[in-house]
DOMAR-557949 format. One record per residue (C-alpha): residue number from 1; residue in three letters; x, y, z negated. Coordinates in Angstrom, 1 decimal. Example, Ala and Ser with C-alpha at 12.3 -4.5 7.8 and 13.67 -1.06 7.14 Angstrom:
+-----+-----+--------+--------+--------+
!   k !   r !     px !     py !     pz !
+-----+-----+--------+--------+--------+
!   1 ! ALA !   12.3 !   -4.5 !   -7.8 !
!   2 ! SER !   13.7 !   -1.1 !   -7.1 !
+-----+-----+--------+--------+--------+
END
This chain:
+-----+-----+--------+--------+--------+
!   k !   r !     px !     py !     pz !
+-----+-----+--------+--------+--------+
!   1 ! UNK !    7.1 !   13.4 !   23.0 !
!   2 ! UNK !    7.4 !   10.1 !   20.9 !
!   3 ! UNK !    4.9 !    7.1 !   21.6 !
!   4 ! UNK !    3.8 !    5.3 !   18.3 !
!   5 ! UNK !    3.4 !    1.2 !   18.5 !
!   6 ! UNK !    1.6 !   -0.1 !   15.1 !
!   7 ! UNK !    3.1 !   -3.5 !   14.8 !
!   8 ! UNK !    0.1 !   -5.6 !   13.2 !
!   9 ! UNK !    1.3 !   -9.1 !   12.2 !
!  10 ! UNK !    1.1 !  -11.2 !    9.1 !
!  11 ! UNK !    2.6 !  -10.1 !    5.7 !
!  12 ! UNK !    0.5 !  -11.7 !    2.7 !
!  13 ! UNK !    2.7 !  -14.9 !    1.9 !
!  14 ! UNK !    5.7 !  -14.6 !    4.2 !
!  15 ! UNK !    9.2 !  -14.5 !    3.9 !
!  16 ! UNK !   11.5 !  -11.2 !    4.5 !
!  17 ! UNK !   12.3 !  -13.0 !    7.7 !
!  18 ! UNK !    8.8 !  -14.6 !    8.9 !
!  19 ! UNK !    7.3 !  -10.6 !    8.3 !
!  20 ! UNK !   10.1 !   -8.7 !    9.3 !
!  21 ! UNK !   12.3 !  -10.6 !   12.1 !
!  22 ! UNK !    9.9 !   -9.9 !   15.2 !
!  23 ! UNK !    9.4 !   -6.3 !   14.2 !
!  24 ! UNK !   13.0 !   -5.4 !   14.0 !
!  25 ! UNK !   13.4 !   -6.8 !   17.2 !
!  26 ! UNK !   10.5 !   -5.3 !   19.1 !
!  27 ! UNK !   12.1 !   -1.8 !   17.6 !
!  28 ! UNK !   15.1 !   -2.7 !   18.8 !
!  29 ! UNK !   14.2 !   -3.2 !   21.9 !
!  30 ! UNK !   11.9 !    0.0 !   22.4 !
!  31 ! UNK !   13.6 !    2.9 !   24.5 !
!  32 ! UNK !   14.2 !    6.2 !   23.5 !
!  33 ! UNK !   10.9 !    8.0 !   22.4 !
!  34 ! UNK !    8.7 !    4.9 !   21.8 !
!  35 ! UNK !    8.8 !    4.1 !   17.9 !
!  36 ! UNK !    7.8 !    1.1 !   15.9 !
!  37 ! UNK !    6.3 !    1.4 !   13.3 !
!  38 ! UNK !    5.9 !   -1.2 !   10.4 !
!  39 ! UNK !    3.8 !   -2.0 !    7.5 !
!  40 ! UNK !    6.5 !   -3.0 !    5.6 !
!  41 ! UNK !    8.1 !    0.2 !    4.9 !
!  42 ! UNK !    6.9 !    0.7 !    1.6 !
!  43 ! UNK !    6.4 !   -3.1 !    0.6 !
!  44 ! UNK !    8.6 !   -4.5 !   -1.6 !
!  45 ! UNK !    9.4 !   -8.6 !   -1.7 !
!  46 ! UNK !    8.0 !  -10.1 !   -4.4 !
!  47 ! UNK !   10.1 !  -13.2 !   -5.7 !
!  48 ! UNK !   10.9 !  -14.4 !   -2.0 !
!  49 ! UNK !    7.5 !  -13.6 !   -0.7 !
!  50 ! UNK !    5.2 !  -11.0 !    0.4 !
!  51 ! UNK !    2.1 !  -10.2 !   -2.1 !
!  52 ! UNK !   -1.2 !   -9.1 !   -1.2 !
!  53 ! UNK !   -1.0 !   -6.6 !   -3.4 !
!  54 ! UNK !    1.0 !   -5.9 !   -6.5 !
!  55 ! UNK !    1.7 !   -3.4 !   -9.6 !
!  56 ! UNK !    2.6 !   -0.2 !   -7.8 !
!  57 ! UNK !    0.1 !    2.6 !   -7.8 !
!  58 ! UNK !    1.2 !    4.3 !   -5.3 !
!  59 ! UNK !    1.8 !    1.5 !   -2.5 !
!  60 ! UNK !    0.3 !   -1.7 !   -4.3 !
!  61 ! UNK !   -3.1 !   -1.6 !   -4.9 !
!  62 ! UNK !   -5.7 !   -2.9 !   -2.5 !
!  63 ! UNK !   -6.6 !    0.6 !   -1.7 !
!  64 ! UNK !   -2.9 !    2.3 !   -1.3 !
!  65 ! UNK !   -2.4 !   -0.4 !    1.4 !
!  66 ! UNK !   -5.6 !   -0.1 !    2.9 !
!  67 ! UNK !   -5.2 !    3.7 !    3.3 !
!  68 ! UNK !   -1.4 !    3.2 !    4.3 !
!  69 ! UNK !   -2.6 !    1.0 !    6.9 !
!  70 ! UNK !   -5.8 !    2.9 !    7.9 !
!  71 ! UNK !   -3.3 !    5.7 !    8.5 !
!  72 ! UNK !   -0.9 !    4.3 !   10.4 !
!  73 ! UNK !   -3.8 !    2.5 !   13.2 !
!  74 ! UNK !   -5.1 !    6.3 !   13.3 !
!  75 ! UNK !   -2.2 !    7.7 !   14.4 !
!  76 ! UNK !   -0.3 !    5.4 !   16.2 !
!  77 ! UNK !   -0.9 !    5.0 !   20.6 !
!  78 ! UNK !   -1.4 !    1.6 !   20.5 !
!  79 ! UNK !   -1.3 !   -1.8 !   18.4 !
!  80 ! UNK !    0.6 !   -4.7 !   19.0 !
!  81 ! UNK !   -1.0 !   -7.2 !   17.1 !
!  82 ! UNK !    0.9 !  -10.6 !   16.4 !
!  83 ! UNK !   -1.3 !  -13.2 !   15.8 !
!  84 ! UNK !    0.5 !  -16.7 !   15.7 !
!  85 ! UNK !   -2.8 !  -18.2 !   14.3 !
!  86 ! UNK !   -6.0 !  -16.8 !   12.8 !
!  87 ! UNK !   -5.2 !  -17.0 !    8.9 !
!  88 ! UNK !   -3.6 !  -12.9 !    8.7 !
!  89 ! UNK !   -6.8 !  -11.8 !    7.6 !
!  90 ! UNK !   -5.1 !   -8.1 !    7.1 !
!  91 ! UNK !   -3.6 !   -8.3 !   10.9 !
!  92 ! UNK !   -7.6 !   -9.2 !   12.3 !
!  93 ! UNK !   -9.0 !   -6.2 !   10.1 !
!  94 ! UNK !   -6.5 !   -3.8 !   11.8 !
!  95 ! UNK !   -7.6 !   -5.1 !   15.2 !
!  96 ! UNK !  -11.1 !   -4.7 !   14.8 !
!  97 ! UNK !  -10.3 !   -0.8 !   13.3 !
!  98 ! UNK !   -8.2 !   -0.4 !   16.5 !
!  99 ! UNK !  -11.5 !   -1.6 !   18.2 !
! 100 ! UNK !  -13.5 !    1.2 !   16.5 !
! 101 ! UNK !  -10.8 !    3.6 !   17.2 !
! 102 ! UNK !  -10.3 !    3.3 !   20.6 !
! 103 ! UNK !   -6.6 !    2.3 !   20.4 !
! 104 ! UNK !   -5.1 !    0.4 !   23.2 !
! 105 ! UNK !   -4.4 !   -3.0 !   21.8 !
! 106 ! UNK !   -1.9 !   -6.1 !   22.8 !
! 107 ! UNK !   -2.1 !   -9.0 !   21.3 !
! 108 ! UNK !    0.7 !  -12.1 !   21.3 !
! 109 ! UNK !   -0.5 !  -15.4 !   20.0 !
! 110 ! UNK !   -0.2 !  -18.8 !   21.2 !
! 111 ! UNK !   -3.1 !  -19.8 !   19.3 !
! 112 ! UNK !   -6.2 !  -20.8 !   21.5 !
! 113 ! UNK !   -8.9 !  -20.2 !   18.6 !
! 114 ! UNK !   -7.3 !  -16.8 !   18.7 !
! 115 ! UNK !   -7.0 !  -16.2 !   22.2 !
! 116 ! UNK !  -10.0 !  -17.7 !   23.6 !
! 117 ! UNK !  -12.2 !  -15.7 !   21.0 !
! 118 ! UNK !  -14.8 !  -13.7 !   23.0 !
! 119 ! UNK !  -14.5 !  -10.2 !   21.2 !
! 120 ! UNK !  -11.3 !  -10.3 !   21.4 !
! 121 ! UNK !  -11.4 !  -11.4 !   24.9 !
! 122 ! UNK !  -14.3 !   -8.3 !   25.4 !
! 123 ! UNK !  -12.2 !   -5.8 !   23.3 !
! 124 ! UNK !   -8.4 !   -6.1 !   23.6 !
! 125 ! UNK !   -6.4 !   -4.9 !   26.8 !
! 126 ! UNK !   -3.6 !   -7.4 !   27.2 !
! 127 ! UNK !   -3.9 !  -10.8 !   25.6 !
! 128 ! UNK !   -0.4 !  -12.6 !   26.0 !
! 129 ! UNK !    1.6 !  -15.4 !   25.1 !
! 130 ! UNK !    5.5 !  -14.0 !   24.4 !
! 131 ! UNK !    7.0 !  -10.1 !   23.2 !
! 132 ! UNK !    8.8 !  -10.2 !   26.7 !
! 133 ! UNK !    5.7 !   -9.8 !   28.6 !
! 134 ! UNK !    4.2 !   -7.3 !   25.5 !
! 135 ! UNK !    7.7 !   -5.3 !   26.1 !
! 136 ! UNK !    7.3 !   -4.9 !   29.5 !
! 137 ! UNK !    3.4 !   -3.1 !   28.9 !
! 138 ! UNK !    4.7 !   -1.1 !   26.6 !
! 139 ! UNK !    7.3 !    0.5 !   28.8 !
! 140 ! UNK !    5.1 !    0.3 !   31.6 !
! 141 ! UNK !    2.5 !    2.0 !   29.6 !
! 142 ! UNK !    4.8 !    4.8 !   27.5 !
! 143 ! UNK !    7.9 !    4.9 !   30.0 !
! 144 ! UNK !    6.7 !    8.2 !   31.9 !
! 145 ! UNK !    5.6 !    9.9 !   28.5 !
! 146 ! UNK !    8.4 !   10.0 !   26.9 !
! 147 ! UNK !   10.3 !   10.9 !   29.8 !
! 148 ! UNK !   13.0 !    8.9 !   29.7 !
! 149 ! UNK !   14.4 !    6.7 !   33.1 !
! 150 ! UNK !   16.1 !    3.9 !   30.9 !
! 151 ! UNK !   15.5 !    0.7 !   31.9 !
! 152 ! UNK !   14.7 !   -1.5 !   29.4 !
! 153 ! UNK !   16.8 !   -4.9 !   29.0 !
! 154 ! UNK !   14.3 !   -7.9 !   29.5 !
! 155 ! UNK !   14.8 !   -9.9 !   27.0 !
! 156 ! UNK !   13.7 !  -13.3 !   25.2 !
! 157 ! UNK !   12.5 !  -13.3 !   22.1 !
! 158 ! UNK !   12.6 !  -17.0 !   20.6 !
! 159 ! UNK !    9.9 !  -17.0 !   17.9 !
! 160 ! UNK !    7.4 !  -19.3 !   17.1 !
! 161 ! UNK !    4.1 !  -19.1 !   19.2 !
! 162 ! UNK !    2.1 !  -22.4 !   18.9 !
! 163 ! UNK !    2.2 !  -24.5 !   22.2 !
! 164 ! UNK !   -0.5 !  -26.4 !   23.7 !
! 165 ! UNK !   -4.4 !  -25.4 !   24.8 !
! 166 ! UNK !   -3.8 !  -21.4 !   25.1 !
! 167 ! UNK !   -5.7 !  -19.3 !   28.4 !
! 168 ! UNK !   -4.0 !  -16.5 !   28.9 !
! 169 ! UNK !   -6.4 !  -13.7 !   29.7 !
! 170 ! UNK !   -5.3 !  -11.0 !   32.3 !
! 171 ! UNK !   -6.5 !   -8.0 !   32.2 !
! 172 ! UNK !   -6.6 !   -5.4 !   34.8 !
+-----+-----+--------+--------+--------+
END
């Protein structure tokens, strides 16, 4: 049986790298059976940067992305949201419908406005700093499931979380 991980992070206003470099490598380092899946699969770049929404009628408008997205919280097992401050709009949205859906959520940020806030604090079931520590949850979590015995490589995953006044919350 696969595991689904909904990889919630910003889009609106990045690069191909800044929206797509931390998915690829949480994917790549998922074992066998546990998926990623990303947002970006049917967005195109738009000059060098991501829109919020562009000419395409069957993946642009405001409502083909919210329904693509909608979709993909619904079915996946769990959300890892990547929040490395509080301006993705679209990435706090999906949170809060992973909220209302019940889904298990992780969140990475380094941000303490992000962090510290209380419903997320109330709501979300691992609140953590780096993708090493959000890797390690999700194979602890889907591991048995999938029924696979690989172990999975630890690994470090060098992208930007901002430093400086974070509380990590621990959960559990």
């Amino acid at each position: 049986m696969k595991k689904f991980i909904y990889l919630a992070g910003p889009i609106a206003g990045c690069d191909k790298g800044e929206a797509n470099d931390w998915r690829e490598r949480i994917s790549a380092h998922l074992t066998d059976g546990i998926v990623g899946i990303s947002p970006l699969r049917c967005e195109p770049l738009i000059g060098d940067k991501y829109e919020l929404a562009y000419d395409d009628k069957r993946f642009g408008t405001p409502a083909a992305i919210n329904g693509k997205n909608l979709l993909d919280v619904g079915a996946c097992d769990l959300i890892l949201a990547y929040l490395p401050d509080k301006s993705s709009l679209g990435t706090i949205t999906e949170i809060a419908w992973g909220m209302v859906l019940r889904k298990p959520i992780i969140l990475v940020s380094g941000c303490a406005d992000v962090v510290n806030h209380p419903l997320y604090i109330a709501n979300i079931g691992w609140i953590l700093d780096n993708f090493d520590d959000a890797l390690s949850v999700i194979h602890g979590l889907f591991e048995d499931y999938v029924d696979t015995k690989k172990v999975w490589p630890r690994v470090t995953l060098d992208l930007p979380l901002k430093p400086g006044g974070v509380r990590i919350v621990k959960h559990g």
